[in-house]
N, C-alpha and C positions, 0 to 999 in steps of 0.2 A: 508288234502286235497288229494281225491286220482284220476285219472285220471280216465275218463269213456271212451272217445272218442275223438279221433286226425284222422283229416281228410284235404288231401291236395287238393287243386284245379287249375287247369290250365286254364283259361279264357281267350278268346278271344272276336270281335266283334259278331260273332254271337251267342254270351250270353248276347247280348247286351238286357237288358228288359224282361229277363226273373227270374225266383224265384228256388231255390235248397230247397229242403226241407228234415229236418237231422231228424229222429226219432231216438226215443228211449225210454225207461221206466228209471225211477227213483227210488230208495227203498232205506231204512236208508242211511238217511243225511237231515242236517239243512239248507242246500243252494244250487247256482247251481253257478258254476261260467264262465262264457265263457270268453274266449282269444281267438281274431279274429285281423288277421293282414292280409295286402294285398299289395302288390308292383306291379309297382309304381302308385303312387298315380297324379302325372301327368301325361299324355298322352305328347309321346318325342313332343318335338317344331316344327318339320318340319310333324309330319302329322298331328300336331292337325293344323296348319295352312289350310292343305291340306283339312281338312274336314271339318272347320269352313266357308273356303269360298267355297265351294260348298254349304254347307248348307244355305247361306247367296245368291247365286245363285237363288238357288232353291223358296226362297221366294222372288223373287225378287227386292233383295237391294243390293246396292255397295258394292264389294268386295274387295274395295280399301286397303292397310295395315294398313291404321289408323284404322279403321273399325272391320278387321280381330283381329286386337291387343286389340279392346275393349272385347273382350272373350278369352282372355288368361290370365290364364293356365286354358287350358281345362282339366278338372278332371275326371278321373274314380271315381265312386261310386257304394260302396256296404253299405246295411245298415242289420243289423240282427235284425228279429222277433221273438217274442216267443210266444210260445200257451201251455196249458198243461191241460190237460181231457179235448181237443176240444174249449176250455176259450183264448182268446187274449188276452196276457199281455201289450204288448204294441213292438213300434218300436222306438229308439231315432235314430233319422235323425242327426247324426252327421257325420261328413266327417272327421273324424282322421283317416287313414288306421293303426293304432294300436290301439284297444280296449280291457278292461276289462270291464264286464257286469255283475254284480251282481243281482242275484234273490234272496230272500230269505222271510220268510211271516214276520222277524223282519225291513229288509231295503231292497230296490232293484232300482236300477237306475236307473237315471233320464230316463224318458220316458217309463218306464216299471212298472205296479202295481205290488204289493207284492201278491206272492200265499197264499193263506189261508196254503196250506201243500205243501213239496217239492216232496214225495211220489208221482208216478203217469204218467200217457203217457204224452211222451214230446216232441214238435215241435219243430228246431230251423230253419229260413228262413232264406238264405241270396235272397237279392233282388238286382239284377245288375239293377242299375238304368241306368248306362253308363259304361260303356267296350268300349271305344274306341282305347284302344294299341291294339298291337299284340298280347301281351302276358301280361297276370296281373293273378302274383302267390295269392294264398289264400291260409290261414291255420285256422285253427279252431280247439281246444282243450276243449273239454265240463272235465269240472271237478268238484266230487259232496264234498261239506264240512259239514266237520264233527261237533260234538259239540262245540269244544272250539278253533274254526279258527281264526286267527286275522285279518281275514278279516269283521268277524262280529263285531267285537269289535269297534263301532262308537262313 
């Protein structure tokens, strides 16, 4: 496995709903592997309060603490997409802020089809679906494997 690209991110709310898009090219290797981690994964307790009952304001319904406390923990979410010669692989909507993502054309992870080849132009998306802390670090490590990984080994 050898490292192609590590990229760090510093996110706030006004990355809130918005897509980062990672290019790059691919050439000899069997797979792609992505590690994608994001802290923290809740929004702290006193401002997701702060923004849930506003929000709860805003459409106008009680923003009494019972109420406020039915949408807690409010979560930050990032989810990664892949594309590769312009083809969407797929996005898995999972909410772990620690992922491994496997691509490869023998298995590739849940929510993502297998590339016919790994050679080739390549998209990786992250999608802030909610950013609502201050600060929510990201990291992302694209890494291309080789013939005999044991990560292919299923």
């Amino acid at each position: 496995m050898k490292t192609i690209l590590t990229r760090h991110f510093e996110l706030g709310p006004q990355d809130d709903k918005t897509t980062i898009p990672v290019k790059f090219t691919l050439t000899a290797a069997v797979g792609l592997l992505i590690d994608f981690a994001y802290a923290p994964q809740n929004v702290e307790p006193a401002r997701a309060t702060r923004l849930i009952k506003a929000e709860l304001l805003a459409a106008d319904l009680p923003a009494a603490p019972q109420n406020v406390a039915q949408y807690l923990p409010l979560q930050n979410l990032i989810t990664i997409s892949a594309a590769k010669d312009g083809h969407y692989l797929g996005n898995h909507h999972y909410k772990a802020p620690q992922q491994q993502i496997l691509l490869s054309p023998e298995h590739s992870s849940l929510g993502y089809l297998k590339p016919d080849v790994i050679s080739g132009q390549w998209q990786i998306s992250l999608h802030q679906h909610c950013i609502a802390s201050e600060l929510v670090k990201v990291q992302l490590t694209l890494s291309k494997l080789e013939e005999h990984n044991e990560l292919l080994q299923y």
